[in-house]
Backbone as CSV, one residue per row, in Angstrom:
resi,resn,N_x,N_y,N_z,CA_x,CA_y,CA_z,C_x,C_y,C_z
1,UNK,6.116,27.903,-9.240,6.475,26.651,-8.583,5.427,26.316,-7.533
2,UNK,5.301,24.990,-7.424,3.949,24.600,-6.158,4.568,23.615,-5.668
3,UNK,4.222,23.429,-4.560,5.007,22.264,-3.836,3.538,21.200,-2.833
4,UNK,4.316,20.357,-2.759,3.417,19.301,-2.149,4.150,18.500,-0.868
5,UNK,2.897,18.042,0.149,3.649,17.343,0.820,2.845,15.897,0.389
6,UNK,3.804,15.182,0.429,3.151,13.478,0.334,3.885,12.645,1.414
7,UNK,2.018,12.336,2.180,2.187,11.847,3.466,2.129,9.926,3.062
8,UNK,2.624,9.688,3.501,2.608,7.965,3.062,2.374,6.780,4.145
9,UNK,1.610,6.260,4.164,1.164,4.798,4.580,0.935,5.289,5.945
10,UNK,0.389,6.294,7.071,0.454,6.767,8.279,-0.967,5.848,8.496
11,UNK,-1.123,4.868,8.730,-1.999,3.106,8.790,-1.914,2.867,9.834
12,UNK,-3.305,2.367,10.486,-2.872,1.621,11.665,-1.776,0.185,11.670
13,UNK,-2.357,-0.474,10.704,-1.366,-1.756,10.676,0.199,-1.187,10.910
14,UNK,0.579,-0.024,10.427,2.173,-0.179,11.099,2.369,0.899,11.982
15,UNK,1.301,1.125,12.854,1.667,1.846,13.887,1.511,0.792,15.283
16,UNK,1.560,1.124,16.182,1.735,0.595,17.427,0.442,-0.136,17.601
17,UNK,0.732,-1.544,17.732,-0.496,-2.183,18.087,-1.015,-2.987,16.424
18,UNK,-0.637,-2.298,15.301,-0.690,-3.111,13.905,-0.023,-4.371,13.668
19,UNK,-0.529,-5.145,12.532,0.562,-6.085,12.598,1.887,-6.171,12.071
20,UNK,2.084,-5.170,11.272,3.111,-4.929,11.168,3.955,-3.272,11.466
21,UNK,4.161,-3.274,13.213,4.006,-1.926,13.321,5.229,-1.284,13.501
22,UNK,5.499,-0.297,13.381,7.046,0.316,13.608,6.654,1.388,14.878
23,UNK,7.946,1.567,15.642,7.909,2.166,17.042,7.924,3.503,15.839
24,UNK,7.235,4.315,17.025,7.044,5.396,16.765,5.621,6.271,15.755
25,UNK,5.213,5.045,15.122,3.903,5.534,14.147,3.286,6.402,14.756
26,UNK,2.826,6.132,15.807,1.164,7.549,16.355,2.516,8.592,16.851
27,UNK,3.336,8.462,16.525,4.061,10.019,17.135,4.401,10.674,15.862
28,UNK,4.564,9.949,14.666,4.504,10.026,13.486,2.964,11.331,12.692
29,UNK,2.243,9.926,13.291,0.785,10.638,12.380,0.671,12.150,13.676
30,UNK,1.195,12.184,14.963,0.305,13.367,15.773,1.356,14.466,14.895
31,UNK,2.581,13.775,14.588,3.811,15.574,14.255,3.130,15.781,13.119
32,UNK,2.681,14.773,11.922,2.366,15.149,11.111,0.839,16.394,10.597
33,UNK,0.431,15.678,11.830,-0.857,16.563,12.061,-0.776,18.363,12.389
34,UNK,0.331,18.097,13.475,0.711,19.275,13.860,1.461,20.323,12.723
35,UNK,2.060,19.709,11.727,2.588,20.083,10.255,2.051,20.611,9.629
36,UNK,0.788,19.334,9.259,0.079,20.220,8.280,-1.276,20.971,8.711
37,UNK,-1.489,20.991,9.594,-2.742,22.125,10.372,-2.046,23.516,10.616
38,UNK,-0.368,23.161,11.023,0.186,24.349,10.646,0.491,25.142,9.378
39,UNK,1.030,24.094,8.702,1.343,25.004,7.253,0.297,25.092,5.980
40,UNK,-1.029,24.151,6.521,-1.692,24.929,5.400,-2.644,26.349,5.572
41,UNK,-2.632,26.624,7.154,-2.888,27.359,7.276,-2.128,28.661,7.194
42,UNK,-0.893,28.351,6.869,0.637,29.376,6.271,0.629,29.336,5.072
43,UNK,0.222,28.336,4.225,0.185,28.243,2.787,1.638,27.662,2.106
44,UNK,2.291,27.042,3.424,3.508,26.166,2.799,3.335,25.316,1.523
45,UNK,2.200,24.700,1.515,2.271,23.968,1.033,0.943,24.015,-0.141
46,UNK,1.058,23.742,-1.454,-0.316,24.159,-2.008,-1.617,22.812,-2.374
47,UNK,-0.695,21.782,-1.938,-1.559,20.593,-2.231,-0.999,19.528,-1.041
48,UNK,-1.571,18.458,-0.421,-1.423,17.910,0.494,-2.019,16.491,-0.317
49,UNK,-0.520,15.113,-0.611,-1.699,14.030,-0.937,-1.293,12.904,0.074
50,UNK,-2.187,11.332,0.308,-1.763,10.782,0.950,-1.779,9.307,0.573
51,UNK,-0.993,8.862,0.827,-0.670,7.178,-0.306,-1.628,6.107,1.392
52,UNK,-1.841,4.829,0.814,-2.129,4.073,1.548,-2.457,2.806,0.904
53,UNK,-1.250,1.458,1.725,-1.326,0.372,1.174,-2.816,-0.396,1.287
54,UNK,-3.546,-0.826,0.654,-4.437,-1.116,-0.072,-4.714,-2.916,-0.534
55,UNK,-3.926,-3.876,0.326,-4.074,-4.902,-0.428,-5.254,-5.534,-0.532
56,UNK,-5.920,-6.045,-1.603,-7.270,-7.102,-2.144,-6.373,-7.947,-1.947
57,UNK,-5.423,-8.416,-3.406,-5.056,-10.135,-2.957,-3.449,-9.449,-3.893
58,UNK,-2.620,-9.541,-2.949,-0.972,-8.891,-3.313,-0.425,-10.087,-3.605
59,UNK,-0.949,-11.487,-3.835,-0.194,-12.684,-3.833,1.235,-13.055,-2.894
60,UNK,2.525,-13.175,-3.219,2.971,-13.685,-2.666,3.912,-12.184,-1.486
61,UNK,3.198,-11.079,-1.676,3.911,-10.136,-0.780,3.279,-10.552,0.065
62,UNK,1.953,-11.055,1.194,1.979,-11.542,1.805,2.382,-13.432,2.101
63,UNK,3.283,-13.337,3.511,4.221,-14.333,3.752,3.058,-15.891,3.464
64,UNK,3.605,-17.283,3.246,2.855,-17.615,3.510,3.065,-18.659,4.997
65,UNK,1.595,-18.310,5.315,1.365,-18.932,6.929,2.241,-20.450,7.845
66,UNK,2.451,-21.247,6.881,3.511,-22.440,6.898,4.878,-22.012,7.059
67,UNK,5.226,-20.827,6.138,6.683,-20.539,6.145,6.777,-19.292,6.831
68,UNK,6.175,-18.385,6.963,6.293,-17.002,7.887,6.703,-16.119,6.665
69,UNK,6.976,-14.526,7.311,7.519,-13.668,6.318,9.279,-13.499,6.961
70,UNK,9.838,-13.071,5.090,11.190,-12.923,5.299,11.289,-11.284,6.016
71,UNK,10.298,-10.636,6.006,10.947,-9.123,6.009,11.429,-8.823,4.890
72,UNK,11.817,-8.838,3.921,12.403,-8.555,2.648,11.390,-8.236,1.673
73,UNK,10.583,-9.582,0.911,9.832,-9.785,0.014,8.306,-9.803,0.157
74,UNK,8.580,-10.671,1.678,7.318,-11.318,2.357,6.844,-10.497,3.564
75,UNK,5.766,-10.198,3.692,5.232,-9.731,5.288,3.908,-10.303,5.624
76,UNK,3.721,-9.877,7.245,2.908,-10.668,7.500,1.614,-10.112,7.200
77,UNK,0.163,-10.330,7.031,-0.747,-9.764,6.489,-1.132,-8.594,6.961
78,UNK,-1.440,-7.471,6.555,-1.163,-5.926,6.633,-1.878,-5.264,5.913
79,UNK,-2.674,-4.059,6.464,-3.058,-3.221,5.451,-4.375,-3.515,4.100
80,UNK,-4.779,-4.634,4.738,-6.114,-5.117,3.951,-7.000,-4.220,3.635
81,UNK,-7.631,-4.383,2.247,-8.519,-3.017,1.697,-9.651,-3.515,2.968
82,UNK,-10.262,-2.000,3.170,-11.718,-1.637,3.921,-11.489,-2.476,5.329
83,UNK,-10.481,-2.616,5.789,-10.362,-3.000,7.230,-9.699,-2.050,8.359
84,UNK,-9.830,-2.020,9.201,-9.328,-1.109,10.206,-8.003,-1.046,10.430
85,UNK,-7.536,-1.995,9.709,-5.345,-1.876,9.884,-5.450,-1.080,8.628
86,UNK,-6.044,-0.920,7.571,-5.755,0.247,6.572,-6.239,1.500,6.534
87,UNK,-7.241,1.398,7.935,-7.219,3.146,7.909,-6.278,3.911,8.398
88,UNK,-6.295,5.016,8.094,-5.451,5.914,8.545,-5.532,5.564,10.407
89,UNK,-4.266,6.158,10.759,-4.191,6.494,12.243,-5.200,7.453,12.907
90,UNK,-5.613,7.090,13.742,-6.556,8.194,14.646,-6.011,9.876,15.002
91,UNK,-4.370,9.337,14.962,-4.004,10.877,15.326,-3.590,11.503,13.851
92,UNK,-3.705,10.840,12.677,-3.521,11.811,11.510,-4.948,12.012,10.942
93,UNK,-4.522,13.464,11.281,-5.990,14.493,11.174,-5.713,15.272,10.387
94,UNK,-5.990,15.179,8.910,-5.678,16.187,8.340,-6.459,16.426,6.845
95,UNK,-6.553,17.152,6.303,-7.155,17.761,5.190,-6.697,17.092,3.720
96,UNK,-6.642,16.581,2.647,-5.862,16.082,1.884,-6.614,16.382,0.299
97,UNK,-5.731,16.531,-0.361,-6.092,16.829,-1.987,-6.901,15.931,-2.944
98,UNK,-6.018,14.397,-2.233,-5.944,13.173,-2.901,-5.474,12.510,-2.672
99,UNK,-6.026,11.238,-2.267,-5.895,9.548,-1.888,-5.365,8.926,-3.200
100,UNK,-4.114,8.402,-2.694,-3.197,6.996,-3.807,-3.407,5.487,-3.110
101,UNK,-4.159,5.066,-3.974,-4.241,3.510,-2.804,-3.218,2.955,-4.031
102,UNK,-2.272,1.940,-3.033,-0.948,0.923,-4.007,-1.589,-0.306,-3.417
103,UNK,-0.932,-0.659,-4.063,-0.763,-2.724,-4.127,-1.837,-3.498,-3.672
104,UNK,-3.164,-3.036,-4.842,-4.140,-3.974,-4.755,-4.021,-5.256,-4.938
105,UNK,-3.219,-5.838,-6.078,-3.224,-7.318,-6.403,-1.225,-7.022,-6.721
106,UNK,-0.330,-6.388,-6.156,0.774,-6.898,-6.415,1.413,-6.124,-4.658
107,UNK,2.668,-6.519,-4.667,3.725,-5.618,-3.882,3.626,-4.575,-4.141
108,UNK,3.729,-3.716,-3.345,3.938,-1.681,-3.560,4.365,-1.021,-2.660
109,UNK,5.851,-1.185,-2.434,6.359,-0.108,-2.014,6.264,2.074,-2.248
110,UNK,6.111,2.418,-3.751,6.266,3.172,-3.857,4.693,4.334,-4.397
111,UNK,4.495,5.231,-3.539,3.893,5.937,-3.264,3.077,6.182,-5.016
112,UNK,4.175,6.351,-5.818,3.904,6.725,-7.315,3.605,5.516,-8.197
113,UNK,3.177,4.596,-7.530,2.461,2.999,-8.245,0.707,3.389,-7.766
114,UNK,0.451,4.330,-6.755,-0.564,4.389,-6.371,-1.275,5.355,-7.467
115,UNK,-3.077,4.367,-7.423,-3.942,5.182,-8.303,-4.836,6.028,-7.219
116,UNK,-5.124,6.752,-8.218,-6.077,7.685,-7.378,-7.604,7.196,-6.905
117,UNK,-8.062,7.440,-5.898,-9.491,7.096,-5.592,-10.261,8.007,-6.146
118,UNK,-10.124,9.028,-7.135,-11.205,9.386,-8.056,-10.675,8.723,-9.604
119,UNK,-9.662,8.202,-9.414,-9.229,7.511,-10.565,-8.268,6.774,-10.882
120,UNK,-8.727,5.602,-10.600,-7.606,4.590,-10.065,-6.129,4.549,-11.505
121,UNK,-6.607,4.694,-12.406,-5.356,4.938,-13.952,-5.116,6.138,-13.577
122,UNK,-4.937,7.185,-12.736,-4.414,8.353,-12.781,-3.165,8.075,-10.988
123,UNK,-2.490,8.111,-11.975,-0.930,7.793,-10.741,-0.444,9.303,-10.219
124,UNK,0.074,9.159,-8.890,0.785,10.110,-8.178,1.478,11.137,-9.316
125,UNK,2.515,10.761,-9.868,3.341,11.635,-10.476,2.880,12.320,-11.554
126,UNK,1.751,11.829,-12.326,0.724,12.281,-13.124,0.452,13.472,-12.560
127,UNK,-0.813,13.222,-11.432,-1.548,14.163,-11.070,-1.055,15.245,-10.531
128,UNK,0.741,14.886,-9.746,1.572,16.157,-9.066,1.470,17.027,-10.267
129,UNK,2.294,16.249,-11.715,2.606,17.222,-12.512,1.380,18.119,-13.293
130,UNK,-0.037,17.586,-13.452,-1.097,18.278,-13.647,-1.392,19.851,-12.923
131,UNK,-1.070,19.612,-11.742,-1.594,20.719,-10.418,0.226,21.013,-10.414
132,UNK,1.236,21.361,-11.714,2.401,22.258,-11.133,3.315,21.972,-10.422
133,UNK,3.386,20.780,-9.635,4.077,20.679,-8.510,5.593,20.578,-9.137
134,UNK,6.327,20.857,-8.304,7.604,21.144,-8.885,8.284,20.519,-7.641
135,UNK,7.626,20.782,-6.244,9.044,20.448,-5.174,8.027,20.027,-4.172
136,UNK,8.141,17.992,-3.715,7.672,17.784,-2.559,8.165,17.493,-1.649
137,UNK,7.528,17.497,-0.270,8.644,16.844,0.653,7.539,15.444,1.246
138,UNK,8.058,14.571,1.434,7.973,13.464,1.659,7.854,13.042,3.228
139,UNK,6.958,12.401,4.142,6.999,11.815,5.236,6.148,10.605,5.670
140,UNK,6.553,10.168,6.616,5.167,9.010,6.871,6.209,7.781,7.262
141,UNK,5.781,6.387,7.034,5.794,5.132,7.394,6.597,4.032,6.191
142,UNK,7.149,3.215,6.363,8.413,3.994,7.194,8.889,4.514,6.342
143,UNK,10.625,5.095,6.788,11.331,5.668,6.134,12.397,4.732,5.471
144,UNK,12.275,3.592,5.656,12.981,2.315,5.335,12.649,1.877,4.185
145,UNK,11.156,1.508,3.953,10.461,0.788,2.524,9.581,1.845,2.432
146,UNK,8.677,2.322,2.519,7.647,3.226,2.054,8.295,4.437,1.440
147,UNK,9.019,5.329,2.373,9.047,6.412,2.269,10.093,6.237,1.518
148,UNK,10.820,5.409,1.763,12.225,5.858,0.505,12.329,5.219,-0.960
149,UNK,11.090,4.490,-0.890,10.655,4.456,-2.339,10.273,5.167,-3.039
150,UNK,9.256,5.969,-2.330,8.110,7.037,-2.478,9.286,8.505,-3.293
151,UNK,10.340,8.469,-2.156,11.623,9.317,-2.259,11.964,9.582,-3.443
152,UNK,12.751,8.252,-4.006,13.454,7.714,-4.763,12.554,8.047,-6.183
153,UNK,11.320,7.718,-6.317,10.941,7.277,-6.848,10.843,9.319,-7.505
154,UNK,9.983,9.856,-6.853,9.511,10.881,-6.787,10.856,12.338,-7.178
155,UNK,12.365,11.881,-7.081,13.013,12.570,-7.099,13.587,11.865,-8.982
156,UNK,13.423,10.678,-8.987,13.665,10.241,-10.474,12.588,10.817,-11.453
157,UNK,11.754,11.137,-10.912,10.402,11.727,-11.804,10.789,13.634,-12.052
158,UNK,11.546,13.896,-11.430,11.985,15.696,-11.735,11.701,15.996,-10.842
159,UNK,11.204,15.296,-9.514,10.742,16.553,-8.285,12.175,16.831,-7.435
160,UNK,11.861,18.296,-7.104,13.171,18.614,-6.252,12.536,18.070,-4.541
161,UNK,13.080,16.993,-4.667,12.490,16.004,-3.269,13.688,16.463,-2.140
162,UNK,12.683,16.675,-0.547,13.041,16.616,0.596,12.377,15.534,1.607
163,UNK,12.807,14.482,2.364,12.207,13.923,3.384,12.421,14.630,4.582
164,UNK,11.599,14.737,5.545,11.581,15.514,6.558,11.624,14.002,7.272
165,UNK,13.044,13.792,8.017,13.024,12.891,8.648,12.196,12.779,10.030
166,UNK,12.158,13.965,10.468,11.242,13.647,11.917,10.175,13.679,11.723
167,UNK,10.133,13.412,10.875,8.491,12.863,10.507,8.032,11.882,9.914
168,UNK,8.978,10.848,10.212,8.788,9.683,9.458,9.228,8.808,10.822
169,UNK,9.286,6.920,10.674,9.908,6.267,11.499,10.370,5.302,10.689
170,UNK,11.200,4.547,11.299,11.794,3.326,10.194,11.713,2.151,10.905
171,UNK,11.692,1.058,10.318,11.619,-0.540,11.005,12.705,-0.663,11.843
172,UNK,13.964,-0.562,11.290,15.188,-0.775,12.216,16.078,0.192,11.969
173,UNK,17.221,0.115,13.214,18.200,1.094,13.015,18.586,1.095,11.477
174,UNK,19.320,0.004,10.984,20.427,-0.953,9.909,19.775,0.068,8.446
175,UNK,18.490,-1.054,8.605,17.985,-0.639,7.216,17.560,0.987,7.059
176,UNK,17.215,1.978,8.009,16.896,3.025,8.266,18.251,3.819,8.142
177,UNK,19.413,3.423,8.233,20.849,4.221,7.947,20.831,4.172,6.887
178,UNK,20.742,2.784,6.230,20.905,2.684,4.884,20.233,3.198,3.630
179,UNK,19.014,3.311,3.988,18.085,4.352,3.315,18.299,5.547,3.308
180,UNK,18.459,6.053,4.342,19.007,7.730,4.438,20.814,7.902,3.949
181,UNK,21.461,7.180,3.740,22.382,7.056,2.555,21.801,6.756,1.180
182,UNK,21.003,5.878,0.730,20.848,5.965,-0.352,20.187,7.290,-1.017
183,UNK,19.084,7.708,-0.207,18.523,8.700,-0.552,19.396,10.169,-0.609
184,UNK,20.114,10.159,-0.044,21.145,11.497,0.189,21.981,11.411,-0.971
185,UNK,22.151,9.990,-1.508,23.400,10.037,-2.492,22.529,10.123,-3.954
186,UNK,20.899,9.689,-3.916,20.239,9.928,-4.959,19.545,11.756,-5.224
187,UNK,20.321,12.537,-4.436,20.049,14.353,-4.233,18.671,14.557,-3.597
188,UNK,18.091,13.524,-2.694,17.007,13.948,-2.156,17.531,14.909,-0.532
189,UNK,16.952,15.893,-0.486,17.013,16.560,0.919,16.624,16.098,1.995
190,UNK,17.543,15.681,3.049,17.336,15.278,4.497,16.695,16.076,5.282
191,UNK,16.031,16.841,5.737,15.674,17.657,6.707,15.048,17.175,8.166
């Protein structure tokens, strides 16, 4: 059995100061740092990958400027390829297996829509199951839309999935309860 952690969307755009940022991001990317500088040097973990939204032209997932975004469907522009709201956070410092960039030209919530940057036709759940992986745990941005897609998605594929909630943040209380019900009732592990 091999296990993985998959870190997701830890971006400046939704950390503090992004445009679309959730409280808590850079406390996010520093625990996460502190995680995995710890456990791969324990060998928790045997592969480390990391997703990151990626948009060229997502069409109508970004809102448009006349009408604003709903929060739902629509947001406000975010996460643009090769710009500084899509790099990673300054405080996530860490070592990684393999880069998933999602939603070049559509919406992408989920971690396992992402291609690889050595090969953009080679998807997350592919490449877990290539390298063994059997059991990941899940963290990052948020835990609302990102991560509990990523979840969801990743526990429908055969992985024995855990989110490590303190290591994630969510947009709002509401939708952040509601996710961590759905995910609990779909057998993913809360931790």
């Amino acid at each position: 059995m091999s296990r993985a952690l998959i870190v997701v969307d830890v971006q400046n755009d939704f950390c503090e100061g992004g445009s679309l940022a959730v409280d808590g991001g850079g406390a996010v990317a520093q625990s996460i740092t502190d995680l995995v500088g710890a456990n791969r040097a324990s060998g928790d973990y045997d592969v480390v990958v990391a997703t990151k939204d990626w948009h060229v032209d997502p069409g109508e997932h970004f809102a448009d400027p006349d009408v604003g975004p709903n929060f739902v469907d629509t947001w406000p522009v975010h996460c643009v390829a090769d710009t500084d709201g899509a790099a990673f956070h300054p405080a996530l410092q860490i070592a990684i297996d393999e880069l998933f960039l999602k939603g070049r030209h559509t919406a992408s919530y989920t971690g396992f829509d992402g291609g690889s940057i050595a090969d953009e036709t080679v998807r997350l759940g592919e490449w877990l199951s290539e390298r063994g992986v059997t059991e990941v745990d899940v963290v990052g941005l948020a835990i609302d839309h990102c991560v509990r897609a990523t979840a969801l998605d990743a526990v429908e594929a055969g992985f024995a999935t855990t989110v490590l909630v303190d290591l994630c943040a969510g947009v709002a209380p509401d939708t952040t309860e509601a996710a961590l019900e759905e995910m609990a009732a779909a057998g993913i592990s809360l931790a």
